[in-house]
C-alpha positions as CSV (number, residue, x, y, z in Angstrom):
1,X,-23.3,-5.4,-2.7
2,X,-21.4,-7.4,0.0
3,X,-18.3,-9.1,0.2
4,X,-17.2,-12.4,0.8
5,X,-16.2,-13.1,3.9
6,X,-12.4,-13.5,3.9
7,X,-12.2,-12.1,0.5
8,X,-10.1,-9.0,1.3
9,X,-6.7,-8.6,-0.1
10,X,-3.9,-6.3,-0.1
11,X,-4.8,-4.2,-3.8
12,X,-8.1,-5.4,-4.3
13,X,-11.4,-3.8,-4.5
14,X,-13.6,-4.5,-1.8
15,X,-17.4,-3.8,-3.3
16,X,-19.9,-2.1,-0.2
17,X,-21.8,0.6,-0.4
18,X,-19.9,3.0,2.2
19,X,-19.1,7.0,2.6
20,X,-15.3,6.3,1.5
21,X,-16.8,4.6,-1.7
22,X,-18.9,7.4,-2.7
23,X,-16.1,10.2,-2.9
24,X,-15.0,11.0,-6.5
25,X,-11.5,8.7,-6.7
26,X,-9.2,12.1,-7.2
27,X,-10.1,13.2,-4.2
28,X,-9.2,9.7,-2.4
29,X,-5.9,9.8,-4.1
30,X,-5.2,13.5,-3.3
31,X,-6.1,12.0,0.3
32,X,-3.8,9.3,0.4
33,X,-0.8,10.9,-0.9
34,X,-0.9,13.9,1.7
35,X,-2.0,11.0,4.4
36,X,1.5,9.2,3.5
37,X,3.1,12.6,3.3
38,X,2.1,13.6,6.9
39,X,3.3,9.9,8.4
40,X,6.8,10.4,7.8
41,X,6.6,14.0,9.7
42,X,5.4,12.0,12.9
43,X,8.1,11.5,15.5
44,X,6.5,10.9,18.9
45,X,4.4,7.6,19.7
46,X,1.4,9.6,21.0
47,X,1.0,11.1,17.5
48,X,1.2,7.7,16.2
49,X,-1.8,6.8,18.9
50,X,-3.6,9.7,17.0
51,X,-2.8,8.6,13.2
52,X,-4.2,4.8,13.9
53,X,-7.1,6.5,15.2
54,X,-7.6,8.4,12.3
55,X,-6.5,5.7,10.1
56,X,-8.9,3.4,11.8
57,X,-12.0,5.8,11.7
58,X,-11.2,5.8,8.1
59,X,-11.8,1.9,7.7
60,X,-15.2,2.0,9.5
61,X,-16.1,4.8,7.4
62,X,-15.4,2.3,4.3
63,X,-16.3,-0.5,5.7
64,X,-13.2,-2.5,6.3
65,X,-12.9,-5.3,8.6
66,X,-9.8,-3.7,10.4
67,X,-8.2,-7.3,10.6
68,X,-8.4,-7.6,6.8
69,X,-6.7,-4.1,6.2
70,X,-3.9,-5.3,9.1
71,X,-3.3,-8.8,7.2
72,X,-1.3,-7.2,4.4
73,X,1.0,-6.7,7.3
74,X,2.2,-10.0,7.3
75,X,3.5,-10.1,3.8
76,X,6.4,-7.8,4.7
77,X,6.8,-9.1,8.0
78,X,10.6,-10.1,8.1
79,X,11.1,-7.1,6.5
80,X,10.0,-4.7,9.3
81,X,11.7,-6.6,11.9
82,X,14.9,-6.2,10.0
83,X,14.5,-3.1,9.3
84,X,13.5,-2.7,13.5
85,X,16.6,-4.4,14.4
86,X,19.2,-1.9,12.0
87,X,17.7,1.0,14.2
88,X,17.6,-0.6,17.2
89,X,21.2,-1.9,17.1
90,X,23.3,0.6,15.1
91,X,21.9,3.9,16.0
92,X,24.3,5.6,18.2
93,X,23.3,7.5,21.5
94,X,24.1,8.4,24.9
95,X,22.3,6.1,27.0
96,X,24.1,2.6,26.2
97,X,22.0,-0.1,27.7
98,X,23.5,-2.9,26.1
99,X,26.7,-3.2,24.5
100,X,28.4,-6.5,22.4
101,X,31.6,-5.7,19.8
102,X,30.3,-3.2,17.4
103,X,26.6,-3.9,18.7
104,X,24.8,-1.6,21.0
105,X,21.4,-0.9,22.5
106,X,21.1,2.4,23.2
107,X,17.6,4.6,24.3
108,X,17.8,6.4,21.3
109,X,18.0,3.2,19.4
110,X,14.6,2.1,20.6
111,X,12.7,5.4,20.1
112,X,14.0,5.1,16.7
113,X,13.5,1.5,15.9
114,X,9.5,2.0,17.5
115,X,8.9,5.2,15.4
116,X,10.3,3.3,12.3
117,X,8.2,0.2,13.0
118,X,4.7,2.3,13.9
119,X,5.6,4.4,10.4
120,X,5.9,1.2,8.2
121,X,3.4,-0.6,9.6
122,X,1.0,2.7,8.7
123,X,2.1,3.0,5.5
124,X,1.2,-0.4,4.8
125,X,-2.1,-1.4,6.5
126,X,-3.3,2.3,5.4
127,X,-2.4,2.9,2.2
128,X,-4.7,-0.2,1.1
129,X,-7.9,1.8,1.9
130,X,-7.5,3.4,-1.6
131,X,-7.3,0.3,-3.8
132,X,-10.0,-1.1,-1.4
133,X,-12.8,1.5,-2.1
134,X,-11.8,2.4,-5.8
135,X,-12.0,0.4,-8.9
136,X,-9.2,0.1,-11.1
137,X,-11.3,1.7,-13.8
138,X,-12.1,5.0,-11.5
139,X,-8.5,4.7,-10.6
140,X,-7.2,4.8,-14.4
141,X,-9.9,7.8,-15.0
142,X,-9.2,9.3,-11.5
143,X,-5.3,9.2,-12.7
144,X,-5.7,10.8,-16.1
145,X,-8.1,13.3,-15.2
146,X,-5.1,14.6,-12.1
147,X,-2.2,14.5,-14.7
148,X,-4.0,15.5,-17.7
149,X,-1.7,19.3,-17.2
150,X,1.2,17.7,-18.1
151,X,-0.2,16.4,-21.1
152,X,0.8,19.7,-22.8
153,X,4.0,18.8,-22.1
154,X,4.4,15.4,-24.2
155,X,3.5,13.0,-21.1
156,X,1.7,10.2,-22.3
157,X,-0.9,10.5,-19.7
158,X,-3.7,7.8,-20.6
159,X,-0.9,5.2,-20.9
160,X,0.7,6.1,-17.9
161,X,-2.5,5.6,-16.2
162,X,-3.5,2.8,-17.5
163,X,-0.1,1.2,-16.5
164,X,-0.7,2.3,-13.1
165,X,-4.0,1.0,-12.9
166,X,-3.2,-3.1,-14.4
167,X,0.0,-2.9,-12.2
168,X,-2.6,-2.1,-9.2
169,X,-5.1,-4.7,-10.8
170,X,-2.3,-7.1,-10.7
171,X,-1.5,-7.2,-7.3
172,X,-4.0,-9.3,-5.4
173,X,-3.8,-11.2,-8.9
174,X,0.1,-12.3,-8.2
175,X,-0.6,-12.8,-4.5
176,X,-3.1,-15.3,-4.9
177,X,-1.1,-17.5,-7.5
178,X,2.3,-17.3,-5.3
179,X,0.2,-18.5,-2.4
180,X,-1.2,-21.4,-4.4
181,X,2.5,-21.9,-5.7
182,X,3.5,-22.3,-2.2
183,X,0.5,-24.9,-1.0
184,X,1.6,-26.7,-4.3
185,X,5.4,-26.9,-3.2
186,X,4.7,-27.8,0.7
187,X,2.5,-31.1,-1.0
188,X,5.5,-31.8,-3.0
189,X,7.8,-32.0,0.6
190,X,9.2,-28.3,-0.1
191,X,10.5,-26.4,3.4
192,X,10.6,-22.8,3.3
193,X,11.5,-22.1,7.1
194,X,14.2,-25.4,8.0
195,X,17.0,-26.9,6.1
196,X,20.3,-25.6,4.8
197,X,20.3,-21.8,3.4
198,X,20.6,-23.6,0.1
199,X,17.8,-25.7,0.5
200,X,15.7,-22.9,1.2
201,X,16.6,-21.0,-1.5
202,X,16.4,-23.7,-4.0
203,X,12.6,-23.7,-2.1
204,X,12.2,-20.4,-2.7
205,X,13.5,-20.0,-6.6
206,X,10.5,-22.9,-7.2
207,X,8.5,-20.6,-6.5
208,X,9.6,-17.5,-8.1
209,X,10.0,-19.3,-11.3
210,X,6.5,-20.6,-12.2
211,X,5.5,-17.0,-10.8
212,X,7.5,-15.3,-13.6
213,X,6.4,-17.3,-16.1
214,X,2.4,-17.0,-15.0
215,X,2.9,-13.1,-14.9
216,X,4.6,-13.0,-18.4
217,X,2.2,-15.4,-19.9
218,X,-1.0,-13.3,-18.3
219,X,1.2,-9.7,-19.8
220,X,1.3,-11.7,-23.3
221,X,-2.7,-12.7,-22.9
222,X,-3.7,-9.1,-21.7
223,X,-1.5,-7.6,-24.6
224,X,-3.2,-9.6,-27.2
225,X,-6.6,-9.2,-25.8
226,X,-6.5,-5.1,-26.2
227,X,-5.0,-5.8,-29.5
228,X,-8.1,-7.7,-30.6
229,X,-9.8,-4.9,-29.1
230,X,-8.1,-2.4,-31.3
231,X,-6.6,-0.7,-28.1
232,X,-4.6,2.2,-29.7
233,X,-4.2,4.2,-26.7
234,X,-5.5,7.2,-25.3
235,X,-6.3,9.0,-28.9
236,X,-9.9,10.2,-29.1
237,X,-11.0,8.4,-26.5
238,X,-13.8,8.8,-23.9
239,X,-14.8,8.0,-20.6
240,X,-18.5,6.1,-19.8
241,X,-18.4,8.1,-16.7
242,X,-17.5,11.6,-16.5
243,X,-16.1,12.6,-12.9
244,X,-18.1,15.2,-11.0
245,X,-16.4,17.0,-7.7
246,X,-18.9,17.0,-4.8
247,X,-19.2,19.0,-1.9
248,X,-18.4,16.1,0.3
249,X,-15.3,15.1,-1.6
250,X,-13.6,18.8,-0.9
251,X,-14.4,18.2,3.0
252,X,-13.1,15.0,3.0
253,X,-9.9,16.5,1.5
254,X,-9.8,19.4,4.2
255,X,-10.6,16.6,6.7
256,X,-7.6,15.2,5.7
257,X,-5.1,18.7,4.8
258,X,-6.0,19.6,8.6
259,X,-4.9,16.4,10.1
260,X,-2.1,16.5,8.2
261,X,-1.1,20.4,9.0
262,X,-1.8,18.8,13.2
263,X,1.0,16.5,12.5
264,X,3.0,18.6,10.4
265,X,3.0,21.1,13.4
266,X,3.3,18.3,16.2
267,X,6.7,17.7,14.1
268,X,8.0,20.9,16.3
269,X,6.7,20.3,19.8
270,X,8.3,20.2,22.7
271,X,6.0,18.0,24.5
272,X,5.7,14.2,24.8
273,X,7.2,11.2,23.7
């Protein structure tokens, strides 16, 4: 089954038949998280060169227009550049290349403001590739089945999952309707990037208003539609589709533990930039 062209978004299921899509979802998320994990033990830009490869290799695997996977990128845009310019402008070092009041560009500035960027911008565009290849109902199960240990210990596991999954489902749902909000607004003469700061704030709450009310009003309509249901929780229930580990899924996991233990160990080396 194909997509629509275009129709990728940030938390949203993208439906192909692809290598990624096949693996049982506990081994994706096992994948993910110690993906994520080994990011933030990266600190030299060739590493980085090797962890968009990776990352990339991963998308053609599943399918994913790279572009598509990138776009959630843009969201959080402002974001990463202030976050970019705090390290590049208040991290102290020994080379000062550019000094104004308490402001200073220093070599170590930049190394740190580039690692920063390269890490977020990762962390982003990668971490997608999970909700892209795994249905929120393989999610929920996927969830359950990995926490279903501490269920001995009075965690309410099939709710927690469930939450999980309709704040995952959610998502693409709330980015869609702020986008329309925002195409509704511009027709109406709104101006979210000139004006006064007050103006654009006032711009800004018009849209964060009707965007609270249509996520409470869809929280109240999915409440009282697994009430009619006679949604009582997790208690004797079970799943359509039991879960079955593959051989494939534990290589794809080693695949992913070794990469992990190269940049857990390139965390110590001497070598490079």
């Amino acid at each position: 089954m194909g997509a629509k062209k275009g129709g990728v978004r940030f938390g949203s299921y993208y439906p192909v038949n692809s290598l990624i899509h096949r693996l049982d979802p506990r081994a994706k998320i096992l994948a993910m998280l110690i993906f994520m994990l080994g990011i933030f033990m990266v600190n030299k830009f060739w590493v980085f060169g090797l962890v968009y490869l990776f990352g990339f290799i991963m998308l053609a695997l599943a399918h994913i227009p790279p572009g598509k996977a990138l776009s959630s990128v843009r969201g959080l845009l402002v974001l990463l550049l202030f976050t970019s310019l705090i390290n590049m402008f208040f991290t102290p070092g020994e080379q000062i290349l550019w000094q104004y009041g308490p402001l200073h560009l220093t070599m170590e500035g930049l190394v740190r403001s580039g690692l920063m960027l390269l890490r977020l911008v990762a962390l982003i565009a990668f971490s997608g590739l999970l909700t892209f290849t795994t249905t929120p109902i393989e999610l929920a199960d996927a969830l359950e089945s990995l926490l279903k240990p501490f269920q001995r210990l009075g965690m309410p596991v099939h709710e927690f999952a469930m939450m999980m999954t309709i704040a995952l489902r959610f998502i693409p749902v709330l980015l869609e309707e702020a986008d329309k909000i925002v195409k509704a607004q511009r027709s109406r003469g709104a101006d979210f990037s000139s004006g006064s700061l007050k103006r654009r704030l006032n711009s800004i709450i018009a849209v964060i208003v009707p965007l609270l009310y249509n996520a409470l009003k869809r929280a109240d309509d999915l409440a009282i539609a697994m009430e009619a249901r006679a949604y009582i929780g997790g208690e004797g229930r079970v799943s359509l589709r039991e879960l079955q580990w593959r051989l494939t899924d534990g290589l794809a996991l080693a695949t992913v533990l070794l990469f992990v233990v190269f940049l857990f160990v390139s965390h110590w080396l001497k070598w490079g930039i």
